[in-house]
N, C-alpha and C positions, 0 to 999 in steps of 0.2 A: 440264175434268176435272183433278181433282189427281193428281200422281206418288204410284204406290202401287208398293211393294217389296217383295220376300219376303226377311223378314230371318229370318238362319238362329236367332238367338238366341231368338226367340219363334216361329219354325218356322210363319208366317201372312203374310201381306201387309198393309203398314203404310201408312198416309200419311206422304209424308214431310215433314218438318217440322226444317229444320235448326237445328242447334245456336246457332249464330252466325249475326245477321243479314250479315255482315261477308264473310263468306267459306267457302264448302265446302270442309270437309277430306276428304281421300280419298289412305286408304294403301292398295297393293299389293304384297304380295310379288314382290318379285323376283329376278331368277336367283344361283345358286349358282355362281361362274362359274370353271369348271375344265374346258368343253368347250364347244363349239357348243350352243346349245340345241335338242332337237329339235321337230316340228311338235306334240308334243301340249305342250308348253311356252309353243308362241305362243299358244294357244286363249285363255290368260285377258291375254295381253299386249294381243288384236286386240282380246276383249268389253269390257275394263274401258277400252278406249280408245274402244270406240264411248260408252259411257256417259257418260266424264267429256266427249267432246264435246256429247250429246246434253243434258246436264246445261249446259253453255257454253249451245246455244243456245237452252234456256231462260230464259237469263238469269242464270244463279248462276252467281259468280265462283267460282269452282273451284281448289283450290289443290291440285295432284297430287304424291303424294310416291312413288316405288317407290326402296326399298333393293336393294344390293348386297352379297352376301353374299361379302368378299374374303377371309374366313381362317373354313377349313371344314376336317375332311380328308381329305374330298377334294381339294381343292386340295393338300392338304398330300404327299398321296399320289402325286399327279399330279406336284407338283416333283422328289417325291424320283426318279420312274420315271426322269423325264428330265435329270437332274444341272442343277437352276436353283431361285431362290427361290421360294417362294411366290408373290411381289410378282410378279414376272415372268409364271408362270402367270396369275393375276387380270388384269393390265393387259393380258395379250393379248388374253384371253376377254371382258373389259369394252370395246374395242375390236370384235372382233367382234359381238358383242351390241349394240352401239350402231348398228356396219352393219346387220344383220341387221334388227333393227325398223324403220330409217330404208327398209328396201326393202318390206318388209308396209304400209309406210304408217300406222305408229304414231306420232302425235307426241310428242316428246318431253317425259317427266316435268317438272314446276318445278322439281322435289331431284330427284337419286340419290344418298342419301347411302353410303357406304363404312362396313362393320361398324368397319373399322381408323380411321379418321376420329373413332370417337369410344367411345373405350375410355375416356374422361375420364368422360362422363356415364353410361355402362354400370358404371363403376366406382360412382358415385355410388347409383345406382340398388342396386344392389346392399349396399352399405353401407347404406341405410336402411332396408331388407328384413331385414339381420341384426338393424339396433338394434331393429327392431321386434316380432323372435322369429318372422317368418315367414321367413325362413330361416336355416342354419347351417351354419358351414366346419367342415372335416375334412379332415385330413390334404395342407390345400393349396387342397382343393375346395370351391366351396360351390354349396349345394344348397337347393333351393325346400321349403317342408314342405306338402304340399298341405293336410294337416290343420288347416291354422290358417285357412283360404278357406274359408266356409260355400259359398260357392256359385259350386266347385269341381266341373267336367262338368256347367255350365247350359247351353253354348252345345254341347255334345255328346250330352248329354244319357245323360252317362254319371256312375257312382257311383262314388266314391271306395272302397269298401270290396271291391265288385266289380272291380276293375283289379286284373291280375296279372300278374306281368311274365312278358313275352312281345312277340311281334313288337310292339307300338308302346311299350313299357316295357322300359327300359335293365335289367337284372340289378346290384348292384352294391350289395356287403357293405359301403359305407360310408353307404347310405342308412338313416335312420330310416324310411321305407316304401318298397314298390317303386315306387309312381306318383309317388315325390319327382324333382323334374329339375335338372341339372345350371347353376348360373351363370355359373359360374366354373372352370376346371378348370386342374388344375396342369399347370407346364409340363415338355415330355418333350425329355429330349437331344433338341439337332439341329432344334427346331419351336422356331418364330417365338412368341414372348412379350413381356408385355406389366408391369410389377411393380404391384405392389396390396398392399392391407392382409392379402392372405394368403400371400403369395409371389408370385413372378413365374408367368403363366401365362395363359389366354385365356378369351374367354367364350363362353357358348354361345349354340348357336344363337337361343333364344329371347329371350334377354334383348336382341339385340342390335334386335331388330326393334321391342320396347317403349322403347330408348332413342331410336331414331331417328324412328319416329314420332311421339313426346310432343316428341321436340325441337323439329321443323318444324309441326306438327299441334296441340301442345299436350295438356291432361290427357287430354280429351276432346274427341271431334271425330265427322264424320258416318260415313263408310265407310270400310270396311275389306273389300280383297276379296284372293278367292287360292284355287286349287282346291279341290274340295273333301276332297283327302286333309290339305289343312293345316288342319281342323276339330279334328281331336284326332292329335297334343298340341299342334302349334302353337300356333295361336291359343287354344283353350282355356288354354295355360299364359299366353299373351299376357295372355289375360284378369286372369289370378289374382296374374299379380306387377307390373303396371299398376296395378290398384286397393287392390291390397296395398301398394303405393309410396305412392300418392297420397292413398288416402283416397276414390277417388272414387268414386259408385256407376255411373257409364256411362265407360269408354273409349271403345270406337266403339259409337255406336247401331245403326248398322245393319248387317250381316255380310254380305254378298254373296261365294258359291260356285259357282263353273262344274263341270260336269260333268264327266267323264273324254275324254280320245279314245281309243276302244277298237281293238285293231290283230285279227282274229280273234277276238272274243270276248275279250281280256285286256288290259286298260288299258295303254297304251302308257306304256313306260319306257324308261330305260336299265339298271337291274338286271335287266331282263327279257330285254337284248338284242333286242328288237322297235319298232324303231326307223328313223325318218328325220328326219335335220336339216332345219328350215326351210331353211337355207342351201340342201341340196341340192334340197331340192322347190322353190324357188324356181327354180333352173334348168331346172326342166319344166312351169310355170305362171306364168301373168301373177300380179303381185298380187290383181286386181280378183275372180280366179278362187276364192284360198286364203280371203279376207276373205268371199266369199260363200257358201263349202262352209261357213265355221262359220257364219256370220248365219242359213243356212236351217236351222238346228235350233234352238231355245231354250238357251242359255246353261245353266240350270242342268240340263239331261238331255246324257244321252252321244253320243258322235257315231263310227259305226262309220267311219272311215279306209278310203277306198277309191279303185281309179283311177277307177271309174266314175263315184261322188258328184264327185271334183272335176273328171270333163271334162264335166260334165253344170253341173257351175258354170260350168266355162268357156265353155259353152254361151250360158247363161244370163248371163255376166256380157257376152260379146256382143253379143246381142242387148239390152241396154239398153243398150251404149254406141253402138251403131249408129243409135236411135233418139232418143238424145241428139244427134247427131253430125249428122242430117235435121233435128231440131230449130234449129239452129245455122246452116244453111246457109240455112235460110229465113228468119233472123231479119231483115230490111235493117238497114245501115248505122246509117240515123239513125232510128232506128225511136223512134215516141212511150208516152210513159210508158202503159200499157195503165188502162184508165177502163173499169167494168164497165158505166158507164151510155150507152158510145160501141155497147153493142151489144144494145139493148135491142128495137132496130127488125128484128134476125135470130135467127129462130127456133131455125135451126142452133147458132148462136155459143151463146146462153142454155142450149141444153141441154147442149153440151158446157163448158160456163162451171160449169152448177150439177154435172155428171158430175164434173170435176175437183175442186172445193170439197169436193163429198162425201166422196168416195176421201182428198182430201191430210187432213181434218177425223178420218176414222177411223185414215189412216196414222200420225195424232202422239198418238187413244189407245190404238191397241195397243202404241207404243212406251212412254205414260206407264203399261201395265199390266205392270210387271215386266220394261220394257226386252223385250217380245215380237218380237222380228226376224224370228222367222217369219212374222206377220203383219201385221209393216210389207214384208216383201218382197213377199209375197202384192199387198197395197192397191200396190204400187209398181209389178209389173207390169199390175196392172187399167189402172193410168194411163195406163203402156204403151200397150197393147192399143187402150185409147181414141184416144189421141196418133195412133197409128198408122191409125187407121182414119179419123181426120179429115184428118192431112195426103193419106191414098190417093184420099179423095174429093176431091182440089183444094182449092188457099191461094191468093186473092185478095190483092193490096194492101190497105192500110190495117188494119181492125178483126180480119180474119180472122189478120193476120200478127202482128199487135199482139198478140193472146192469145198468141202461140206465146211470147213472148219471158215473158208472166208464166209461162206452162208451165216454162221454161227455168229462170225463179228458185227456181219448186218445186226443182224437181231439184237444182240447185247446194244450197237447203235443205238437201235431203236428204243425199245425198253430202258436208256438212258433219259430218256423222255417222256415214255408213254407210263411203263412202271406198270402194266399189265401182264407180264409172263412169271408164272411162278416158277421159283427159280430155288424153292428151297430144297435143300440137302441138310439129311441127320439132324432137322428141327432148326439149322440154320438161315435166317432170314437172309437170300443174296441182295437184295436192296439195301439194309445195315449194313454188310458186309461189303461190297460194291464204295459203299462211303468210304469208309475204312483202307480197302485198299487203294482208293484212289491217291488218299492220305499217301501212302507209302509206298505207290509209283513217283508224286511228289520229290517226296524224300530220295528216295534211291536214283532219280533224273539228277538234282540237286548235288549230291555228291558226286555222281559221275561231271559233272559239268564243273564239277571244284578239282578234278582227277585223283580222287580217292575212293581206286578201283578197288582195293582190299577191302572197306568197309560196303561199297558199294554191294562188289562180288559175295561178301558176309550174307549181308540182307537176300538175297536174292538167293541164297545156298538153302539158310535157316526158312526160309519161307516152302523150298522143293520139300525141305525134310519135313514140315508144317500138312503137306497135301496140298500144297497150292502153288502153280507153275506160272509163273511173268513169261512171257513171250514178248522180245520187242523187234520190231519191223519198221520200216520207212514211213508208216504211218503214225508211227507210238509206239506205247507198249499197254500190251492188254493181259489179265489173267484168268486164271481158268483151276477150278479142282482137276487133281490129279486123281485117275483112278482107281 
């Protein structure tokens, strides 16, 4: 089955079919950093991390960019409360934020570029917008002319003539229309600036995400994700002064929008004051727990925030890693590469053999249908439930044991993506660890293919003596602690 997507742009589910044979591009916004972020923040940090995994192991080289937005003002506002720079604000917040996701178990972006990192190309960008009469400075400012974008609120699916300023439209007597937005904007006593062909002063929000992405990502590239309150203006304007720059007809093909987290009925914010920091629900939830209260609902619908949904994960993130964990203890030592045709002579084994194949077979199309985690969780405990009712019946030596250990690579599969089984041993994190030695199957692939079996055979020796055993097979090589 091929990967199909609900791209918000054509508002239908697509085949996907990348850009570049070479490499997938995939931008997502990221934080504003002027305070902790809270937990309805992490929702698209966790989704768009299961994806570009589940995108990995598919097979496509994936190349993940998320921006940093380090001069906002809010930041700005935030320095002033507290007598410090900007600069100060941001590198604390970007520091935390970088804790923060490294304990959700997000790995980390290729890029996080810095809005401030490149005010060179944001400049740029903007000066070929002016020469091109799609936009115009005033009084310091320059501003986007929507009117020159024929197909200007396609990905909103909103009209230009219909926008009136109001809550998502800035008011402001130097615009030639209200839905005009802001690129460039002049600078005010006392706030951090930058000089330009219009005066000294900063850019906005918007322009700063089309310069960073085309930098890393190029004109055009595959996804682009990010809630879905950043559908209009965000990225709609993203759209409009990207291809207004370039010339191009597709910036990102495909748009991907996660849903709200709703606190009481009312989207969780911080202007709302209805709120919790990941940081702080981290301290009252394992990972595996946060990671699976969002997986069990579909990414793009809403997710009502509650104690009960996430001890009810925590429930359930339990009981799969317990059953991982019976999994594991019964694997032996030197257990043999599992051979489907070693168990053709037990009726038991064949049926739990074809039981597994079916479930793992459905579990990787409801994730190729729109990244459905609902119903990869669903197929994942069926597996469960099977797992468990085979090992209750008695595991025999040889063939009976042998399946368990292919069982076990399902799952590591899985949790390559999902990142909900805990998996730690002796206070070791296996998701950090998991990075690391992918590193160093890498490596050790890399030299065998150079035929330098000695250093190869080295690595692979010093790692048995370490407690940690590489096993390679027809499919790869995978590893696993030694008992």
């Amino acid at each position: 089955m091929s990967l199909k997507i609900f791209n918000t742009l054509s508002g239908k589910k697509e085949k996907f079919v990348p850009i570049n044979p070479d490499y997938t591009g995939f931008y997502v916004c990221g934080p504003t950093v002027y305070d902790y972020f809270h937990i309805g923040n992490a929702r698209p940090f966790i989704i768009f991390d299961v994806i570009r995994r589940f995108l990995i192991s598919r097979g496509y080289n994936v190349r993940y960019v998320m921006n940093l937005t380090d001069i906002d003002d809010k930041i700005i506002n935030r320095a002033k409360d507290e007598g410090v720079t900007s600069k100060e604000i941001a590198d604390r917040y970007i520091n935390a934020f970088f804790e923060d996701i490294q304990k959700l178990g997000v790995r980390p972006a290729d890029v996080y570029p810095r809005a401030t990192d490149h005010i060179e190309e944001i400049i740029g960008i903007i000066s070929s917008l002016v020469e091109k009469g799609a936009a115009y400075p005033t009084a310091g400012d320059v501003f986007y002319d929507v009117s020159q974008f024929e197909e200007y609120g396609r990905l909103s699916k909103k009209k230009v003539e219909d926008l009136q300023a109001g809550k998502r439209v800035a008011v402001d007597e130097l615009k030639k229309n209200p839905a005009d937005f802001v690129l460039w904007k002049k600078a005010k006593q006392g706030e951090p600036s930058w000089p330009s062909p219009w005066g000294n002063g900063r850019p906005g929000w918007h322009i700063e995400c089309s310069a960073m992405s085309m930098k890393f990502l190029g004109q055009s590239f595959d996804f682009h994700g990010g809630g879905q309150d950043l559908i209009f203006p965000h990225h709609e304007n993203e759209i409009a002064q990207s291809c207004a720059s370039t010339g191009c007809d597709v910036f990102a093909k495909y748009w991907l929008h996660n849903g709200f987290l709703d606190m009481k009925g009312e989207k969780m914010s911080k202007s709302l004051g209805n709120f919790i920091t990941a940081r702080e629900l981290m301290e009252l939830y394992p990972t595996a727990a946060i990671r699976l209260f969002f997986l069990q609902k579909h990414y793009r619908g809403p997710i009502d925030f509650s104690e009960e949904g996430l001890n009810a994960a925590r429930t359930t993130a339990e009981r799969l890693s317990l059953t991982y964990k019976k999994l594991m203890d019964l694997i032996p030592e030197n257990r043999e590469e599992f051979n489907a045709e070693n168990i053709k002579n037990s009726k038991r084994l064949e049926e739990f053999y074809e039981r597994i194949e079916s479930l793992d077979g459905e579990l990787i199309a409801s994730m190729e249908d729109d990244f459905n985690t609902p119903a990869v969780i669903g197929k994942l405990f069926d597996m469960v439930r099977e797992v468990n009712k085979y090992i209750d019946d008695g595991v025999a030596d040889g063939p009976e044991k042998d399946i368990l250990s292919w069982v076990q690579m399902k799952f590591d599969g899985y949790d390559r993506f999902l990142g909900i089984i805990d998996k730690t041993r002796d206070g070791i994190d296996f998701e950090r660890m998991d990075n690391v030695m992918q590193t160093v199957i890498k490596l050790r692939h890399s030299l065998r293919k150079e035929k330098n079996w000695v250093l190869a055979d080295q690595l692979r020796d010093d790692l048995t003596e370490a407690g940690i055993l590489l096993e390679d097979s027809a499919s790869g090589t995978t590893w696993r602690w030694r008992k």
